[in-house]
NUNUMAR-841197 format. One record per residue: residue in one letter; z, x, y negated of N, C-alpha, C in turn. Coordinates in steps of 0.001 Angstrom, whole numbers, plus 500000, padded with zeros to 6 digits. Example, Ala and Ser with C-alpha at 12.3 -4.5 7.8 and 13.67 -1.06 7.14 Angstrom:
NUNUMAR-841197
A507800513190505690507800512300504500507800513200503300 S507080512850502250507140513670501060507870512900499970 
***
This chain:
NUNUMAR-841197
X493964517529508804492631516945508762491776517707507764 X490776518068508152489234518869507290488877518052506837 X489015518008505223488366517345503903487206517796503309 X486309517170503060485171517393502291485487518539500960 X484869519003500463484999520128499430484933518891498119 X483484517913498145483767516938497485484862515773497501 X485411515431498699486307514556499147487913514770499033 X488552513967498466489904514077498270490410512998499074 X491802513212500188492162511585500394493682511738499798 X494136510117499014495867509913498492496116508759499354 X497404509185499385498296507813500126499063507584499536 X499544506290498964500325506076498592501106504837499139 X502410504371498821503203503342499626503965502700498280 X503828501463497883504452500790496947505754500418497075 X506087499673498428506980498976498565507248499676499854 X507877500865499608507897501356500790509672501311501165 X510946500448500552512129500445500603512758499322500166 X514229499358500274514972498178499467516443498369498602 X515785499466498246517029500251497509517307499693496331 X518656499694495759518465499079493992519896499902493539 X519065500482492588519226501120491697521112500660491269 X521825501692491429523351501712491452523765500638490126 X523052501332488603523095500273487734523018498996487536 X521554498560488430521738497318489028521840496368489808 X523159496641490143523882496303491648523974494820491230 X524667494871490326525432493720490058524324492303489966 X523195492877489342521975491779489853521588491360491187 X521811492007491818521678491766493504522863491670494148 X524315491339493699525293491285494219525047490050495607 X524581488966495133524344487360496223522984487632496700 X522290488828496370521079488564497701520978489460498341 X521732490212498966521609491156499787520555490735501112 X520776489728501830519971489226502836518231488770502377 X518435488269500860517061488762500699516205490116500387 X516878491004500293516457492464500089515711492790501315 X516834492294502550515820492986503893515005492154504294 X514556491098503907513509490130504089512226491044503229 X511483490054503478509623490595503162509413490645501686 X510548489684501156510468489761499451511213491060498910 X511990492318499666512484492532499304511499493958499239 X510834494266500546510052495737500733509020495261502099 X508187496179501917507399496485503189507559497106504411 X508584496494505249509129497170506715507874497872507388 X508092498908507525506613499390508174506101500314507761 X505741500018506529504325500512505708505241502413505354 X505990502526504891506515503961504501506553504788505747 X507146504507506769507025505254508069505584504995508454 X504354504349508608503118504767508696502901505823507742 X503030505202506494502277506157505540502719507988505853 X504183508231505898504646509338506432503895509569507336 X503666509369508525502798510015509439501828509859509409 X500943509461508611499683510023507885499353510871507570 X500252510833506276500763512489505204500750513585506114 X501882513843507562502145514559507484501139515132508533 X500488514031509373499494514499510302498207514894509538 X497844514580508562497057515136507816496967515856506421 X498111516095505967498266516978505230497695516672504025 X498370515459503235497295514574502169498596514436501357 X498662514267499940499709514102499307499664512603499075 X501053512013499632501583511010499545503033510771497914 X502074509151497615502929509060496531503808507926497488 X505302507401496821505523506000497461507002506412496531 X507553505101496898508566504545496290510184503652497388 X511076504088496889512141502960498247512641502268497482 X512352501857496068513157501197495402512445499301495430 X513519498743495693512913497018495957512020496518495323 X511123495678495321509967495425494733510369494237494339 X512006493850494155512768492660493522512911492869492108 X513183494425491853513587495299490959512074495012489748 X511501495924490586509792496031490030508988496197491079 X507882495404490642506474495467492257505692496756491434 X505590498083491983504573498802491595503460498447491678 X502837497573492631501770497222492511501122495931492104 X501873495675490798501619494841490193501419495077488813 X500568494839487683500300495530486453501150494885485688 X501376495450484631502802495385483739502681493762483495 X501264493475482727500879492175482329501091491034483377 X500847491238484599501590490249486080502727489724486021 X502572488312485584504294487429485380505218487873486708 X504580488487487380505123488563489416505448489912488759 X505336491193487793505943491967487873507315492100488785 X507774491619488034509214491338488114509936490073488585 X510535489951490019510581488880491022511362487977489664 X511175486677490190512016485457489589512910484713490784 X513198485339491489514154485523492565515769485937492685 X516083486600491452516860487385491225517303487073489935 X518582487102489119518368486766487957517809487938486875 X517236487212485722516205488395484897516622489121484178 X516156490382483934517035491618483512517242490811481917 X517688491689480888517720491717479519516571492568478936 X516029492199478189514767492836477353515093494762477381 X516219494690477382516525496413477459516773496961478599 X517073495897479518516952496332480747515797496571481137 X514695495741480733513497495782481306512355496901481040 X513140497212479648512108498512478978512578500053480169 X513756499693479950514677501065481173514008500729482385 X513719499695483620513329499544484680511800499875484748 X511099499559483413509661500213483309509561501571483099 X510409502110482435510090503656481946510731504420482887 X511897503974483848512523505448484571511600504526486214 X511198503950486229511183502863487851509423502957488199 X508853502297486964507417501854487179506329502691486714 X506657503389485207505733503854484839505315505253485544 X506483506145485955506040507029485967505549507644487599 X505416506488488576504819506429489477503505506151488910 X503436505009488544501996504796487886501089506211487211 X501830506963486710501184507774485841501245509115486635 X501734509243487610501924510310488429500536509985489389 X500216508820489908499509508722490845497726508784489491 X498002508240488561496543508318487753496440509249487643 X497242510593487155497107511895486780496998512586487977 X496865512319489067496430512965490435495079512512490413 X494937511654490518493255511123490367492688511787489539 X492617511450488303491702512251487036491586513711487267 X492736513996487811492480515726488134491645515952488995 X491816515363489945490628515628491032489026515069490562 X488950513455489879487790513296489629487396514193488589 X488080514843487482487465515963486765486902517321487556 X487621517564488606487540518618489999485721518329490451 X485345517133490016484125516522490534484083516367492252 X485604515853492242485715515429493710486278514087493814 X485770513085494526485808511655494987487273511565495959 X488090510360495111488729510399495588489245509093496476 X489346509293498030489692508378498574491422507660498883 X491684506672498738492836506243498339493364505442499222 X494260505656500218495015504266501025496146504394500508 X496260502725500413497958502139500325498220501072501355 X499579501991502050500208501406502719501037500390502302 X500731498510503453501702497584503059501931496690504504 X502920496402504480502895494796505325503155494107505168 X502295492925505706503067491132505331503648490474506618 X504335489638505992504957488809506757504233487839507682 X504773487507509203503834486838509915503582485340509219 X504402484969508886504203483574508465505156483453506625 X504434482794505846504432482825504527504207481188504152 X505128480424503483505385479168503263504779478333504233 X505340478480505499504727477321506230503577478453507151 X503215478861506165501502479108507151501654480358507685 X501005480198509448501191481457510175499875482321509941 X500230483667509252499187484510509488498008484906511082 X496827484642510798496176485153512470495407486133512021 X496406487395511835495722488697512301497102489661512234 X496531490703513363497547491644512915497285492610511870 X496395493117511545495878493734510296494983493581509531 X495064493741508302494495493440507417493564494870506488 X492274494862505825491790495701505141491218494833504016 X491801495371502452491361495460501758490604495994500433 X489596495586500082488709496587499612488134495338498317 X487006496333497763486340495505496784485198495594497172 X484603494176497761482861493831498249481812494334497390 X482403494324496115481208495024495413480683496545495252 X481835497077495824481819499113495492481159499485497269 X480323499893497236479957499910498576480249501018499128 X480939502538498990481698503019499692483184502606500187 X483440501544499286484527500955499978484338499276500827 X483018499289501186482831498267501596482185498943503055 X481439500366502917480852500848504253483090501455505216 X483739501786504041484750502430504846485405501286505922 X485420500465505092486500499190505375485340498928506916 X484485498410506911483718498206507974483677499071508997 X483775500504508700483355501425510497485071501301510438 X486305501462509521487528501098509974487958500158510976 X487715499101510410487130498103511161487036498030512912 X485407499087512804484860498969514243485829500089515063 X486316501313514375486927502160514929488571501518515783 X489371500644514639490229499635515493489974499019516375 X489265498783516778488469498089517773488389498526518852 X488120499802518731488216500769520412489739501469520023 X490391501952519365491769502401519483493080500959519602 X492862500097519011493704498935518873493115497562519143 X492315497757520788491560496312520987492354495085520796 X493805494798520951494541494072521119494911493128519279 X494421494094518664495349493240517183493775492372516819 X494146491721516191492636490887514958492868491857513878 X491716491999513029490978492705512447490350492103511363 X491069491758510184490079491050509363490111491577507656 X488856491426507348488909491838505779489323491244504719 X489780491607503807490499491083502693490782490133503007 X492063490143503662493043489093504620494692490024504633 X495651489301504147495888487687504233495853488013502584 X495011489130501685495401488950500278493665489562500094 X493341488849498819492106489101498248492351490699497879 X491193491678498217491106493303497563490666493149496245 X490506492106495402490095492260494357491109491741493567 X492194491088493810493477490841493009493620492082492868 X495059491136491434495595492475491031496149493495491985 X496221494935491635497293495660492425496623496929491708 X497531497999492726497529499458492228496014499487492397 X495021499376493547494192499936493837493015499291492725 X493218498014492838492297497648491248492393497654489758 X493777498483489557494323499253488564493011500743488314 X492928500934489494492780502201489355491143502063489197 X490519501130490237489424500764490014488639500654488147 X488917500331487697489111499906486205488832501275485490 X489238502420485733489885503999485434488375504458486006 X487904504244487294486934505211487835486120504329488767 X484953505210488483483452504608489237483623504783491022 X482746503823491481482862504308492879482825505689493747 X481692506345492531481284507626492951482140508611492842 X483408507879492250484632508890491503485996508215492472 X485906506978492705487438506574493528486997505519494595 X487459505467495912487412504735496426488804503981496987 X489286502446497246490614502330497054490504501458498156 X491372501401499185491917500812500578493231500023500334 X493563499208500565494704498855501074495079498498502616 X495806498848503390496128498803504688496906497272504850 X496845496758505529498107495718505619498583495228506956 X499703495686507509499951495169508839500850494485509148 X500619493721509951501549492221510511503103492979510918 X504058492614510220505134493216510350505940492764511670 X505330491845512254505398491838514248505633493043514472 X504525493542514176504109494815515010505037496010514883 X505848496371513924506852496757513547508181496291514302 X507946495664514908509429495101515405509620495365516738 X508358495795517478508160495794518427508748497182519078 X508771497664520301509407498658520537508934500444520136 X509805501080519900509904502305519547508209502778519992 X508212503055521743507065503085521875506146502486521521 X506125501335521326504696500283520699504521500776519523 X505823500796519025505240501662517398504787502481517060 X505194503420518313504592504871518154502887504088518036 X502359504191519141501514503593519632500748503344518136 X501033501909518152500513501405516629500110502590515640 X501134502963515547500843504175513878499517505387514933 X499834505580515900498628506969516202497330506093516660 X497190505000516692496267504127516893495635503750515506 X496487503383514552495935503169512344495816504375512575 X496219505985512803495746507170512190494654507394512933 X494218507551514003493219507871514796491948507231514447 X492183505690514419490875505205513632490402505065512373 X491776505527511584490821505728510236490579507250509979 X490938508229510787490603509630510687488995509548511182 X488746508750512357487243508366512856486535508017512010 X487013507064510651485953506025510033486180507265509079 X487100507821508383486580508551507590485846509494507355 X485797510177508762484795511409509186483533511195509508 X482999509494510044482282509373509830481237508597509105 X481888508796507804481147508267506459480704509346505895 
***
């Protein structure tokens, strides 16, 4: 994909696995069955994000390690850091799971940014995720989700022709904004928000109904060149 000279795009994938860390096995010894559940990773979201990357040639950050372990996209200060699902590390465990696990994704993906916004190039940002169809009781009604922050208006014009572009590539899913999670909660992308002006970062989150994932090989295909096609449209034409 042909990028703007000013324009940068990152992808990144948080919860893109359900791996845990050999050391701490023994914490996850009795939940194995929750690992491959929705608390454990984002089924989906890493194999989109990959064929993103590779169809467009964008450097992708992401992670396979469980988000039981640590949620990257959750800020250190977030009691949800760190699931209460699982029993809780030891204070030294926790400094080790931040410094070899959390931080230095975190600081890998800021120090890609700043380089480029010093570059005096704008940088556009998707993160790949999916949720679960139904979440305590309540059934999600959409298959995808975009979130953004209403107030930054390049990420409020992207999210919108995204939007309309799903619409003619993926008439079949619902389509709704900052759904089924507010774009202005915490996470990576309003981490980063905080760091840089609109004119300097713009931040997406993707979110798709993990149905859709389940569905057959072909449908999936389908799905993923249907999310790349229309946001290659909305981005080209902003």
């Amino acid at each position: 994909m042909k990028q703007s000279s000013t324009r940068v795009l990152l992808f990144t994938c948080e919860h893109g696995g359900n791996q845990v860390p050999r050391k701490f096995a023994a914490r996850f010894a009795d939940h194995h069955d929750l690992l491959k559940t929705h608390r454990g990773w984002d089924p989906g979201a890493l194999k989109t994000a990959r064929a993103f990357a590779q169809a467009a040639d964008v450097q992708l950050f992401f992670s396979e390690t469980t988000r039981l372990l640590v949620d990257l996209n959750r800020s250190e200060w977030n009691p949800a850091l760190m699931s209460s699902l699982v029993p809780p590390p030891s204070d030294k465990e926790r400094d080790e799971i931040l410094e070899k696990w959390y931080r230095p994704f975190r600081r890998q993906v800021l120090d890609w940014v700043t380089q480029h916004v010093q570059q005096k190039q704008q940088v556009w940002h998707l993160s790949f995720h999916s949720f679960t169809p139904e979440l305590n009781g309540e059934v999600r009604n959409a298959e995808i989700g975009l979130l953004y922050d209403p107030q930054r208006e390049p990420e409020r014009a992207l999210a919108a022709r995204w939007k309309e572009t799903l619409r003619e590539t993926l008439p079949e899913c619902r389509v709704r904004m900052n759904y089924p999670y507010r774009g202005i909660t915490d996470g990576h992308t309003t981490t980063l928000r905080k760091s840089f002006g609109p004119g300097e970062y713009v931040g997406i989150e993707l979110e798709v109904n993990q149905l859709l994932y389940a569905q057959s090989p072909a449908q999936v295909k389908r799905l993923i060149a249907g999310l790349e096609g229309s946001f290659l449209a909305a981005h080209q034409g902003i």
